[in-house]
Structures are given as C-alpha cells and as structure tokens.
VEXDREN-2710 file (C-alpha; in Angstrom, 1 decimal):
% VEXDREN-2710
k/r/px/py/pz
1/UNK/0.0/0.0/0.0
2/UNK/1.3/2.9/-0.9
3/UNK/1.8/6.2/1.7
4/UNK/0.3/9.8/0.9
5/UNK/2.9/11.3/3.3
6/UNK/1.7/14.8/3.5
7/UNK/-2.2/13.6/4.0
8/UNK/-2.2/10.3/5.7
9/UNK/0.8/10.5/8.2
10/UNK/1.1/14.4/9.3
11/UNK/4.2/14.8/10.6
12/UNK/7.8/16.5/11.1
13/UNK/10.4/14.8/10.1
14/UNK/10.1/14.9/6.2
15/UNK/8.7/11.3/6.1
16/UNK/8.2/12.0/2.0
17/UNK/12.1/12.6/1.3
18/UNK/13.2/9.6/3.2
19/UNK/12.5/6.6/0.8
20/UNK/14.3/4.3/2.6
21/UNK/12.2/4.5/6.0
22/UNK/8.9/5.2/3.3
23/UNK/9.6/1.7/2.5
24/UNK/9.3/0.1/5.7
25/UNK/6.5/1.8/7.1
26/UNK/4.9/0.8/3.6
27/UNK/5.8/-3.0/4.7
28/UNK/4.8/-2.4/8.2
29/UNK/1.2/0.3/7.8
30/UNK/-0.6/-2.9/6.6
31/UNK/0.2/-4.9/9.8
32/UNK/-0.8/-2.3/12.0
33/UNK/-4.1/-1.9/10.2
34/UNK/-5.1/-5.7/10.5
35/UNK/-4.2/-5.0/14.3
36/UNK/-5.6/-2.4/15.0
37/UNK/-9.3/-3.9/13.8
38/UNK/-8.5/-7.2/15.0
39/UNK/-7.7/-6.1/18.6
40/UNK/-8.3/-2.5/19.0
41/UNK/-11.4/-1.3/20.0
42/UNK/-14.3/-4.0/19.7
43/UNK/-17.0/-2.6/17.3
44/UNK/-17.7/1.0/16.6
45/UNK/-15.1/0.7/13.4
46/UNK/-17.5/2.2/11.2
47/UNK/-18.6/5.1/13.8
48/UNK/-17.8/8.6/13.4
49/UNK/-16.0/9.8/16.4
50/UNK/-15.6/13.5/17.4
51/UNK/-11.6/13.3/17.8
52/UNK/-9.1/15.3/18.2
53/UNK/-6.0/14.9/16.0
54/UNK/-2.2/16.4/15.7
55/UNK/-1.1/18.1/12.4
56/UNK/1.8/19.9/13.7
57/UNK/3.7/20.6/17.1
58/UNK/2.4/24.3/17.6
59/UNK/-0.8/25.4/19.8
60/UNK/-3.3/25.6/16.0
61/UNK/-1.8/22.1/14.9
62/UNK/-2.2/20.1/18.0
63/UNK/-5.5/19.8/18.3
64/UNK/-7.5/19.5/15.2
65/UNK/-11.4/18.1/16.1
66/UNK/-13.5/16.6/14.0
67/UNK/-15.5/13.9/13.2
68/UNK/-13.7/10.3/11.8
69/UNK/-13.4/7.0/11.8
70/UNK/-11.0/5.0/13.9
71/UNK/-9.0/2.7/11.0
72/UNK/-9.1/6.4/8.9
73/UNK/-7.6/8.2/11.6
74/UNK/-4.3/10.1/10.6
75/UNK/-1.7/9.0/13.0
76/UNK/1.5/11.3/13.0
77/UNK/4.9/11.1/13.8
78/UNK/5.7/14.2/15.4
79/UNK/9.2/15.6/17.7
80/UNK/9.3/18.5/19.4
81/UNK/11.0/21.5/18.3
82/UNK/14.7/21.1/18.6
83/UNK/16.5/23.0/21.0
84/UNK/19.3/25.3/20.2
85/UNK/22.7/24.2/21.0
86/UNK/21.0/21.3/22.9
87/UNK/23.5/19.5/25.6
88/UNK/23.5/16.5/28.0
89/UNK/22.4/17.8/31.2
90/UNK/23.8/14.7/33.3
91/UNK/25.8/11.5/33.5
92/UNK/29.1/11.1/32.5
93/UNK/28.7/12.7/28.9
94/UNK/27.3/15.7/30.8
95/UNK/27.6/18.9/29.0
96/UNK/28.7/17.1/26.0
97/UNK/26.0/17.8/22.8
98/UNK/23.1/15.6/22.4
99/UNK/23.5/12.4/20.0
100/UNK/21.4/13.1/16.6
101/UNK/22.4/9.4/16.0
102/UNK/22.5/6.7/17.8
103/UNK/26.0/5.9/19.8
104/UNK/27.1/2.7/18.7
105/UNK/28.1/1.7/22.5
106/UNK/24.6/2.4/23.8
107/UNK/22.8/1.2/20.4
108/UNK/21.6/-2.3/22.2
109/UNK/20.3/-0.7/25.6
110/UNK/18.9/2.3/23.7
111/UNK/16.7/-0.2/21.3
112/UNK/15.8/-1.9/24.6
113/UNK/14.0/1.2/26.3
114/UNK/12.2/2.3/23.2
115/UNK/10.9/-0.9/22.9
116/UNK/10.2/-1.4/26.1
117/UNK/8.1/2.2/26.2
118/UNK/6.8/1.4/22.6
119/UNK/5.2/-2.5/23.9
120/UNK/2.8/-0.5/26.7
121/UNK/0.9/1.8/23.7
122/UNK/-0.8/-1.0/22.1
123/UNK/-1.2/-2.9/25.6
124/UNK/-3.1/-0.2/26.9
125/UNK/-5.5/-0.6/23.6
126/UNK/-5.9/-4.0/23.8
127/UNK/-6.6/-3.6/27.7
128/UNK/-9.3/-1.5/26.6
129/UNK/-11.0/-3.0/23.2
130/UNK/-14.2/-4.2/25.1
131/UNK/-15.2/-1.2/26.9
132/UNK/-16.8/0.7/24.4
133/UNK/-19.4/-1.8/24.8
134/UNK/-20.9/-0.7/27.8
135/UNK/-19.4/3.0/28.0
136/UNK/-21.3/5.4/30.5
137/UNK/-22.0/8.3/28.2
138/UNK/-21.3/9.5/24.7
139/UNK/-18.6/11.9/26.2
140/UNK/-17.2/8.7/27.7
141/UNK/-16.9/6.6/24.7
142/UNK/-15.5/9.6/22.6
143/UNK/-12.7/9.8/25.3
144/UNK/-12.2/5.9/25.4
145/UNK/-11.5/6.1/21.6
146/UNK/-9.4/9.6/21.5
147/UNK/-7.1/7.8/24.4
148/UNK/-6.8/4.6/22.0
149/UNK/-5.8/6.6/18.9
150/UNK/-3.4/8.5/21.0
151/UNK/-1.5/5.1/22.8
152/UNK/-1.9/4.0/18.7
153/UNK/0.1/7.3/17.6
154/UNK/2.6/6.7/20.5
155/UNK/3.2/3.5/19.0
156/UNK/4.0/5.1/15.3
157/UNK/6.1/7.4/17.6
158/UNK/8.2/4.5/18.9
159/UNK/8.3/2.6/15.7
160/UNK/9.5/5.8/13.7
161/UNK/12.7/5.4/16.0
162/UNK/13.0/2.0/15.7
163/UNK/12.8/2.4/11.9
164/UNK/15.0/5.6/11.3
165/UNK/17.5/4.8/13.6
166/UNK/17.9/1.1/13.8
167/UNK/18.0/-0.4/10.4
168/UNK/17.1/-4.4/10.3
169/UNK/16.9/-4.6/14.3
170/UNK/14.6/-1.8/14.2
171/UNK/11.8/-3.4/11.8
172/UNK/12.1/-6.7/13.8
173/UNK/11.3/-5.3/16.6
174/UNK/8.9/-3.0/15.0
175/UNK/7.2/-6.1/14.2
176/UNK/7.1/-7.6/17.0
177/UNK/5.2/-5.1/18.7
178/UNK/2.3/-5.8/16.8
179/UNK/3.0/-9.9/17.5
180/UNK/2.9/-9.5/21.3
181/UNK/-0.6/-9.0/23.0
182/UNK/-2.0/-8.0/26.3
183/UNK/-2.8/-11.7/28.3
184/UNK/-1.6/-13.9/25.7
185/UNK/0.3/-16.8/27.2
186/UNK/2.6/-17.4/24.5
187/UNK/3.5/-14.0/23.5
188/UNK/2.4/-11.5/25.9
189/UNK/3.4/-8.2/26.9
190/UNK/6.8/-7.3/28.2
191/UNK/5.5/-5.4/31.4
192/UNK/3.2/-7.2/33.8
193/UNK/1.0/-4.4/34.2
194/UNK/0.3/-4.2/30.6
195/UNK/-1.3/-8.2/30.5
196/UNK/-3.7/-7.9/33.0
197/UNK/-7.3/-7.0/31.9
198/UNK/-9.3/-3.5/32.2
199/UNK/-12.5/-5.4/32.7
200/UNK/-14.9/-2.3/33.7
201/UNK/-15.2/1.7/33.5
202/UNK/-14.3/2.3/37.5
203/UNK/-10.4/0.3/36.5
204/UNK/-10.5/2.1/33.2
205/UNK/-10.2/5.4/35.0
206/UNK/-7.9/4.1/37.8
207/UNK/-5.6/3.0/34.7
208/UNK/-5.7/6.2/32.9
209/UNK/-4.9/8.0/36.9
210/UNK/-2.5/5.8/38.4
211/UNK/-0.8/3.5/35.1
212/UNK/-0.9/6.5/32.2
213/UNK/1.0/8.9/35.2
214/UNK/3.6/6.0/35.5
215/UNK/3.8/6.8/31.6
216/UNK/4.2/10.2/32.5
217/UNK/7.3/9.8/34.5
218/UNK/8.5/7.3/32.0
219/UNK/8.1/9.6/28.8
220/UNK/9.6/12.6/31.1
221/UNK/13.0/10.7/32.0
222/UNK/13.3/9.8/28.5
223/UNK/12.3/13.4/27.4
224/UNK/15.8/13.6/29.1
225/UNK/17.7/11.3/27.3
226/UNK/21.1/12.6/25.5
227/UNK/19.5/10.6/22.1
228/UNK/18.1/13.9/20.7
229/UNK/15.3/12.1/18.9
230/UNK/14.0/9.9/21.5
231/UNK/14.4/13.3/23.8
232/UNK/12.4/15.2/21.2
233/UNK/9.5/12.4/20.4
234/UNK/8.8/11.7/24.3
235/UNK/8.8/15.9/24.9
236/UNK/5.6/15.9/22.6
237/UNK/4.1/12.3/23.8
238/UNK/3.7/14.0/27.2
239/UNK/1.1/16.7/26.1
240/UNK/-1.2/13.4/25.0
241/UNK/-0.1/11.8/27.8
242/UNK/-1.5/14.4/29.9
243/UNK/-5.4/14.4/28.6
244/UNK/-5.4/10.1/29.4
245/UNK/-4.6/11.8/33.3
246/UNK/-7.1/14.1/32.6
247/UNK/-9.5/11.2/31.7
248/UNK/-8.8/9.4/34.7
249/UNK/-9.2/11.8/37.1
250/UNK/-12.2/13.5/36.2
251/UNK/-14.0/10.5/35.7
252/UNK/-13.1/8.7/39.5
253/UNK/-14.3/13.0/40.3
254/UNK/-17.5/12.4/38.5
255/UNK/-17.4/8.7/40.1
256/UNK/-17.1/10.0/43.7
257/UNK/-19.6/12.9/43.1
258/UNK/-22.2/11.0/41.7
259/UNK/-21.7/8.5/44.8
260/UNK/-22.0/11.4/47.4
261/UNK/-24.9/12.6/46.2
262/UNK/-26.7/9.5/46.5
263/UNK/-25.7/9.4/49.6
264/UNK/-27.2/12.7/50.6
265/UNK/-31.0/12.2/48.8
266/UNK/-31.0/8.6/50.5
267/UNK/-29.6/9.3/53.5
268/UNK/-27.4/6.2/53.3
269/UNK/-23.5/5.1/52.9
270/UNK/-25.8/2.0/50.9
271/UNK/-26.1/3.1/47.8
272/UNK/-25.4/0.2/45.9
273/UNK/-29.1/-0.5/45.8
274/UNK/-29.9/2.9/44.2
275/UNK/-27.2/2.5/41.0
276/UNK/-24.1/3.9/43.0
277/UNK/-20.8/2.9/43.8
278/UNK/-19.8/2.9/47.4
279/UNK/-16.7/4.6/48.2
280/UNK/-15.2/1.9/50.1
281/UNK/-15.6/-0.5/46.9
282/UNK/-13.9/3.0/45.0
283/UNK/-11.2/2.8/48.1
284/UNK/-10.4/-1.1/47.2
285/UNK/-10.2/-0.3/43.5
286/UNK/-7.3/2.6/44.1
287/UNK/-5.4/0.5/46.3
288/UNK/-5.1/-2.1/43.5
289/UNK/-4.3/-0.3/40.6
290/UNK/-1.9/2.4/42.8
291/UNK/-0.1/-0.6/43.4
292/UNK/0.3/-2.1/40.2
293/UNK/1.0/1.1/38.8
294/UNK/4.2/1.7/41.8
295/UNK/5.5/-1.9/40.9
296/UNK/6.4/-0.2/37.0
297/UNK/9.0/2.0/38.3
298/UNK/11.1/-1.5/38.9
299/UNK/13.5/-2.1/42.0
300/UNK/14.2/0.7/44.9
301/UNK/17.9/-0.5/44.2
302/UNK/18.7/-0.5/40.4
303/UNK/21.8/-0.8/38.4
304/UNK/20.4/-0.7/35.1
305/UNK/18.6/2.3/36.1
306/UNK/22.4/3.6/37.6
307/UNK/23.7/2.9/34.1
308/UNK/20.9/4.3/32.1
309/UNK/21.7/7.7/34.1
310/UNK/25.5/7.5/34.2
311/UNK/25.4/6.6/29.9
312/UNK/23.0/10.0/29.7
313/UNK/20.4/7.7/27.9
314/UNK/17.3/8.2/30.9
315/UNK/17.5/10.8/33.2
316/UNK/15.1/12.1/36.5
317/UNK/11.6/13.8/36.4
318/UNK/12.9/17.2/34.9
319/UNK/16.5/16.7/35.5
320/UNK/17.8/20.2/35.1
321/UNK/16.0/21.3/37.6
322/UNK/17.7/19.2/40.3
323/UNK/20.5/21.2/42.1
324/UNK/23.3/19.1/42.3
325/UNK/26.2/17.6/40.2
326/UNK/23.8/15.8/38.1
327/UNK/26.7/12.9/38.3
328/UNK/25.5/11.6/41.8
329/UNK/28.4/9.3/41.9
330/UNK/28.9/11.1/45.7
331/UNK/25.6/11.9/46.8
332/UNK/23.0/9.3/48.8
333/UNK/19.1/8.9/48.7
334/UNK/16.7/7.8/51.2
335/UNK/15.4/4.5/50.6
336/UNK/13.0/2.5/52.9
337/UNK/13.3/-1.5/53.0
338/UNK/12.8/-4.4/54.9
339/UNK/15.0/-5.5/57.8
340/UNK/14.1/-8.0/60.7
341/UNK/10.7/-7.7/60.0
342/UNK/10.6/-3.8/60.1
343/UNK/10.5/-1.0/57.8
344/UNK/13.7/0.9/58.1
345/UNK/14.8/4.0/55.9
346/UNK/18.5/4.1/54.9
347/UNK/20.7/5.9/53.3
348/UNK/22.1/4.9/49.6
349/UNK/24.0/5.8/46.6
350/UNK/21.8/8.1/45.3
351/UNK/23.3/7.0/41.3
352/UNK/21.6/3.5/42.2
353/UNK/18.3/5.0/43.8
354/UNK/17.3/6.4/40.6
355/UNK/13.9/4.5/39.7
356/UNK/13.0/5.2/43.8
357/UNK/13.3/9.0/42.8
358/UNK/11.1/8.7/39.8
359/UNK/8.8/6.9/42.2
360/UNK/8.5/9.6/44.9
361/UNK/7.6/11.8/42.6
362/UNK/5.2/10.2/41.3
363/UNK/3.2/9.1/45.0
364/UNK/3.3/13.4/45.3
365/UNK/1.7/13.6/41.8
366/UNK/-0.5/10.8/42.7
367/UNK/-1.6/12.3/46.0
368/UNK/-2.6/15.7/44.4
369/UNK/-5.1/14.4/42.5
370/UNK/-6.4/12.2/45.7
371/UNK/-6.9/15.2/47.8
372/UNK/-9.3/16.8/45.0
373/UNK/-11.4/13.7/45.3
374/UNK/-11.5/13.9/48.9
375/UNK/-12.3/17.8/48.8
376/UNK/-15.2/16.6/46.6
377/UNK/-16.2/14.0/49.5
378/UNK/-16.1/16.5/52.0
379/UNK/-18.0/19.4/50.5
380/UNK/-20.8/17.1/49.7
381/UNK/-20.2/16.7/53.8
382/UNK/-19.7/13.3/53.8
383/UNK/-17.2/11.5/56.7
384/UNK/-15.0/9.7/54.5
385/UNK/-11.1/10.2/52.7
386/UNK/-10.0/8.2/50.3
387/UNK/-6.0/7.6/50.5
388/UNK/-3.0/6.0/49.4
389/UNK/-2.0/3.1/50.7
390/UNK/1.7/2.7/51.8
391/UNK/4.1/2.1/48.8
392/UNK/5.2/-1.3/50.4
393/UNK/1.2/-2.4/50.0
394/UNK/0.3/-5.5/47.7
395/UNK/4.2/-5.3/45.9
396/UNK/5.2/-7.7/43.5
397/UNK/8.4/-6.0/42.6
398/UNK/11.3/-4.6/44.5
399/UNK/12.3/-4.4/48.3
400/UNK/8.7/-5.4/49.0
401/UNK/7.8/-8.3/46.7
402/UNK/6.5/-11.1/48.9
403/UNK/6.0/-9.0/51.9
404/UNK/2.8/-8.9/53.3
405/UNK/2.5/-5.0/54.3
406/UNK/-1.0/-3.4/55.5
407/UNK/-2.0/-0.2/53.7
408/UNK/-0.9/1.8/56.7
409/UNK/2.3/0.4/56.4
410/UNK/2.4/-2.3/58.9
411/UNK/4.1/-5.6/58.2
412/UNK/1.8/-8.4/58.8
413/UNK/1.3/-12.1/59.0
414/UNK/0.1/-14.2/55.8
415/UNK/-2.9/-15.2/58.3
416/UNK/-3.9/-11.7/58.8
417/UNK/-3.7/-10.9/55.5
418/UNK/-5.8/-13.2/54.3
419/UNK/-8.4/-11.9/56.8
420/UNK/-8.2/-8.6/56.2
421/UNK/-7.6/-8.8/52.2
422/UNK/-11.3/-8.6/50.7
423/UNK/-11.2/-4.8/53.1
424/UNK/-8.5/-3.8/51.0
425/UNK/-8.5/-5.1/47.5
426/UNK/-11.2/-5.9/45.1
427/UNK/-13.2/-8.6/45.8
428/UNK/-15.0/-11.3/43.1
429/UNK/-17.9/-9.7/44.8
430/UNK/-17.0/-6.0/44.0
431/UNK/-16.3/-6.7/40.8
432/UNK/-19.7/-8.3/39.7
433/UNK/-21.5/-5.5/41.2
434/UNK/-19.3/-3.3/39.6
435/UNK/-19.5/-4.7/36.1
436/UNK/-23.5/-5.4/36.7
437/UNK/-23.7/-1.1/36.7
438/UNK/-22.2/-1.3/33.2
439/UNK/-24.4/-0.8/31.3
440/UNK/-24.6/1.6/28.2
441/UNK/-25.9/4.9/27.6
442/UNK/-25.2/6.0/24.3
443/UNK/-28.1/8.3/23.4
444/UNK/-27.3/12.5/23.5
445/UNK/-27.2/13.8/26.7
446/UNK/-27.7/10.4/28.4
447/UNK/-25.4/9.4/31.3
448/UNK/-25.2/6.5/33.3
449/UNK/-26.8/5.8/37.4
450/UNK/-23.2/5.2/38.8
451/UNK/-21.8/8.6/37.4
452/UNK/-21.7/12.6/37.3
453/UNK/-21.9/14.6/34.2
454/UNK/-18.9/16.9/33.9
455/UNK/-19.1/20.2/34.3
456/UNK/-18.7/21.1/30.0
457/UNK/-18.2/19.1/26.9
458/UNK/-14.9/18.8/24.6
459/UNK/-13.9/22.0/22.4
460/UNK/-16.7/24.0/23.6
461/UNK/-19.4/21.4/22.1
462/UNK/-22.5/20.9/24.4
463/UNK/-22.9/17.8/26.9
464/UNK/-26.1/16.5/24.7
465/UNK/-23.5/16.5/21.6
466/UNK/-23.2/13.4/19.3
467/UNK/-19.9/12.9/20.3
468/UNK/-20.0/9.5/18.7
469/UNK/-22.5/8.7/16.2
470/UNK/-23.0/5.1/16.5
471/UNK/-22.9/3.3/13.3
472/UNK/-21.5/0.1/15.3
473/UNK/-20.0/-3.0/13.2
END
C-alpha cells in the first residue's frame, strides 16, 4: 500500500524525502491496520467519532477536532521543536552535545527502552477493546477512543525510531510489537501491568490515573535522554499523555460525586441498591491499581537504572532542575526496605536510587489528585477520605515483593492478610457488582446511574453533543 505522506501520516520529520524509512513503514502500515481492527477497540469501526487529532507541534496544529473513523484516523509522527545548541544535562557525557544518532556503545540498551516504552501503547488498547461496549455516556466513549488513537500514535512514535535509527533490528522489533498482545500466554506483553485486563469503566479510569501517570514519569525521563530524537519524540508524547490523566481523574471525580450525592437524597452510605458505587468499593479499587501502577518504576535499588543515568540515555523527572552535580556518583538517597521484619529507611547511593526517585515523585503527583477527590467528599459533607495506601502495599516487585505489608504500612502475617484482604483489595464480589452497573448509555445527553456529568463538553461542544454517532459494526 502505498503512503500519501503529507495527507495520511502528518508529521515532522520529512517522512516523503526519506525513501528508505517510506519503505518500511509501507511494509509495516498494513500490519498495523489488521491489528488495529482485529484487537483495537471492539466494534464501533465504522462510527464517526468527534476526535481530536495532531497536524503539527504548535498550539493551532495540535488539536485539530472533527469527526472520523478510527481505522481512517491520521496517525502522525511528530518531535518536538529542537533545542538550540542542545546539551547532555547529566551522567558522564554531561555537557557534552546531544547524540542526533544513535552511539554505537549504547545502540543495544537504547533499542531496549524504546521498545520497552513502545510494547505499553498498544497494551493499553488491547486492555481497553471491550469497553466501548458498555461505556457510560457519549462523552465517555468519545474519550475511550481519543485515548486509543493517542497510545496508537505513540506507538507510530516508537516505531518511527525504531525504523529511522535502527536499520534491520529496528523493523524486527517494529514487528514484534504488533506480535505480542496484552494476556496472551505465548506471546504477551513485556510489562506485567500491561497483561492484566481492564475489565470495567471504575479500572478504566484508575488505569488512565494511576498507570498513564507512570507513563508520564517514564516519557519525562526519556524526554531527558542525550538521544536527541527519543528526547524530542517523548517531549511531545507528554502533552497526549496528559489528557489520558485528565481522563482518569475526572472521571473517578465524577465517580465519587455521583456517589456522594446519593448518599445525601437517601440518607445512606448503601447506595449500591440505588445504581451507585460505594466509596469503600472506589477505596479497594485505588489500592489495587496504585499498586500495580508503583511496581512499573522496577527495584528501589537499580543498576540498570544507575547505568541508564550515568550513559546520559534516561534521566530524572525534569533533570535540570535538580540542584546538584547531576553525576550523583557522591551523593545518597533515602530509601526505605525491609530488615528484621521492620521498615527501616537508609541511606544509599543516590546514582543506584534512581527508579525510587522517579517513584517519589510520582506518590506526590499521585496524591494531588487524591486530595481533589476527597475535597469533593467532603464538600458534599460526607465522613469519608480516600488515600494512598503505603508504597510497600500488595508489591510484586522490589524491596517489598512477597512482603505482606497493610495499607498503613504495617508488616503483617500471611494469616492476617488473608483476613483482612477482601477490606483492601477488590473482591469477586465487588467486581460483579461493579461490572453489573455497566451498562450503556449512548443516546445524547444520556449518562449513566453510577456517574456525574462533567461540568462542560470537549472543544466548547455541548454535553447533549453526538460525540460519537453510533454506526456500530
């Protein structure tokens, strides 16, 4: 199939006067295609959706709305603007000009995180694929499917590295990414995370909080990257990457609003039986996916996370802003760990603390957005406060894998936990009640018993706007 550069694929980086990389994205457009219908979003292939899509890098190119279909949608490859005179802000290549190309020292680990970065897009959409089916409003679905074009144009972004900068390797593993798939047992994805399911609206909004902002710190450490490419691609990922936040944390708002005032007309914390969903259940639902989401940034204690710092390939969550060497090859870090059956906080090399870091700042980020739920809660004056539970909670990876740790931080016995377990995680019973509210509303206007409106529509356009005109498949 051949490309129309300048209409199909906006983008950047004069895609139409590089025949070589035309070519395999020629041989590797068609795969994509026949993935995207076989595993992205189920039905709804033929609907018009009110999307917004990137033409360009500036404020007028960024967000272009308008109606299309999904399989039509123009995906671009887009970097940021280049900056002037650009140099390594840390490591040990530290002042040194960025790479254009690819060092051929760091080529292997370099192919590593892009594809590592590049495998969670099209997880995310094949996490997602059944949820159209029983989304909670039109403004709902229309999000749902502007977040799955946008983890899709990641993916171009990824695979437009691999491909310009990688030669054979590059389209292999371009391939690849479109061989693995979320919960397959013989070829699943390479993060954990990224193979369990998104079964229902409530996780789909805890994902987009808690899992897209652990994209958010990912994409910003490699927006730091001495590869002046990958720096530039990630720099303009992050401005899509922060509408899926957005998405998540309105709709666990609109979630918790909706709850509270049920709770008010009824004069109940029971309002399950009137279409709600109790905030405890809401409580259980955070503690599960902040977890998950914490066990992405990897071990406290990380030498591949030292080395991607010291090589100037990954750096921290807005790295010049930090006020020391930027070498950290003298400096410590607070880290907290298990020791004779206690929590103790010690002190260690800061160069091999890196992903713990990246992890603090993102349980700061993380609580923000908490604390404007529970302002929610308590303006509608009800007794309640949703938190986070205690980063050792329900771990899998790191200093607290197989450490049984209460969300207040308390190391417990495998007996307790087992008591105490369906209070803080999901249970089978929470999630049929949750997924028997799922129902769809898909007319104008229309939203469903377990949720808030928000407070104004996309680009200015009404709540009761066809955001998605359903001509399902």
């Amino acid at each position: 199939m051949a490309i129309d550069y300048s209409e199909q694929i906006p983008n950047n980086v004069n895609l139409a006067e590089n025949r070589r990389l035309q070519r395999a994205l020629e041989q590797w457009q068609p795969g994509f295609l026949r993935w995207w219908r076989e595993l992205g979003p189920l039905g709804f292939q033929t609907a018009d959706v009110y999307l917004r899509t990137a033409i360009s890098v500036d404020a007028e190119g960024w967000a272009t709305f308008g109606y299309v279909q999904m399989p039509e949608y123009r995906w671009g490859i887009f970097l940021a603007e280049a900056e002037h005179n650009r140099n390594i802000a840390f490591g040990q290549h530290k002042g040194e000009p960025v790479w254009r190309d690819v060092p051929g020292e760091h080529r292997g680990t370099l192919r590593r995180l892009i594809v590592t970065q590049g495998d969670t897009e099209p997880a995310s959409v094949e996490q997602q694929r059944q949820l159209g089916a029983t989304a909670p409003s039109l403004y709902d679905l229309r999000n749902l499917f502007q977040v799955n074009v946008e983890e899709a144009r990641h993916l171009w972004a990824m695979v437009y590295l691999l491909q310009a900068y990688f030669g054979r390797d590059g389209r292999e593993e371009a391939a690849a990414l479109l061989e693995r798939h979320s919960g397959s047992s013989d070829h699943p994805r390479i993060l954990g995370a990224f193979n369990e399911p998104t079964p229902d609206w409530l996780s789909f909004f805890m994902f987009t909080y808690f899992t897209d902002r652990d994209g958010k710190y990912q994409l910003a450490s490699l927006a730091e990257s001495g590869f002046d490419p990958l720096s530039r691609t990630c720099r303009f990922m992050l401005t899509e990457e922060a509408h899926h936040m957005f998405v998540g944390e309105m709709g666990v708002a609109r979630v918790v609003a909706r709850t509270c005032g049920l709770m008010k007309k009824y004069a109940t914390e029971k309002v399950s039986g009137y279409g709600g969903i109790e905030l405890p259940i809401i409580q259980r639902y955070l503690n599960l996916h902040y977890a998950v989401s914490l066990d992405l940034f990897g071990s406290e204690i990380s030498t591949n996370a030292a080395n991607y710092y010291s090589a100037g390939l990954k750096g921290r969550f807005r790295e010049t802003e930090h006020s020391d060497d930027h070498l950290l090859t003298e400096q410590t870090y607070p880290v907290l760990h298990v020791e004779g059956g206690h929590l103790l906080e010690t002190r260690q090399p800061a160069l091999l603390a890196i992903n713990e870091m990246l992890r603090d700042e993102y349980i700061r980020d993380s609580a923000r957005g908490v604390a404007r739920w529970n302002k929610i809660i308590r303006d509608a004056g009800v007794d309640y406060e949703l938190r986070l539970p205690h980063r050792g909670f329900n771990r899998r990876i790191g200093e607290f894998a197989g450490v049984r740790i209460s969300p207040e931080g308390e190391i417990i016995s495998e007996e307790t936990w087992r008591t105490s377990e369906s209070s803080w995680l999901p249970t089978l019973a929470d999630r049929e009640f949750v997924k028997s509210l799922m129902k769809p509303a898909i007319k104008p206007g229309e939203f469903a018993s377990w949720i808030s409106p928000p407070a104004r529509g996309i680009n200015h356009q009404p709540l009761d706007f066809a955001y998605v005109r359903c001509n399902a498949d």
